[in-house]
C-alpha positions, -999 to +999 in steps of 0.1 A: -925+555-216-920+519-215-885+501-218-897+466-221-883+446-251-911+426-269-895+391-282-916+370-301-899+336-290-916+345-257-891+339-238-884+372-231-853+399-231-818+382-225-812+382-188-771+387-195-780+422-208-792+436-177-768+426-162-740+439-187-760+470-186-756+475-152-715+472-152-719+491-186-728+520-163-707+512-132-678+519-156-690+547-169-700+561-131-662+555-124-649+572-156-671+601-147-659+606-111-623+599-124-623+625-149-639+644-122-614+642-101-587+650-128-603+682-138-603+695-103-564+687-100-552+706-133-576+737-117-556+732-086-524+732-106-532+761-131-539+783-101-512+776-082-495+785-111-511+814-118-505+826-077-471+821-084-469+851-110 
């Protein structure tokens, strides 16, 4: 499966996109690992919790 934009101006797809794509995606790569992260604490916290009883 292609991804390539036709344009009829030939000029072609707007270089600024790929480039907004990319940090597009580094954000959501650091969302992901920070949410990550913050699942693995409240497990840590609910089973301390729960060792406690």
């Amino acid at each position: 499966m292609s991804t390539h934009v036709l344009c009829l101006s030939g000029i072609g797809p707007n270089p600024g996109f790929r480039e907004r794509n990319r940090m597009e995606l580094s954000v959501l790569d650091i969302v992901y690992v920070l949410v990550t992260i913050a699942v693995f604490a409240v497990v840590g916290v609910v089973a301390r919790g729960v060792e406690k009883l």
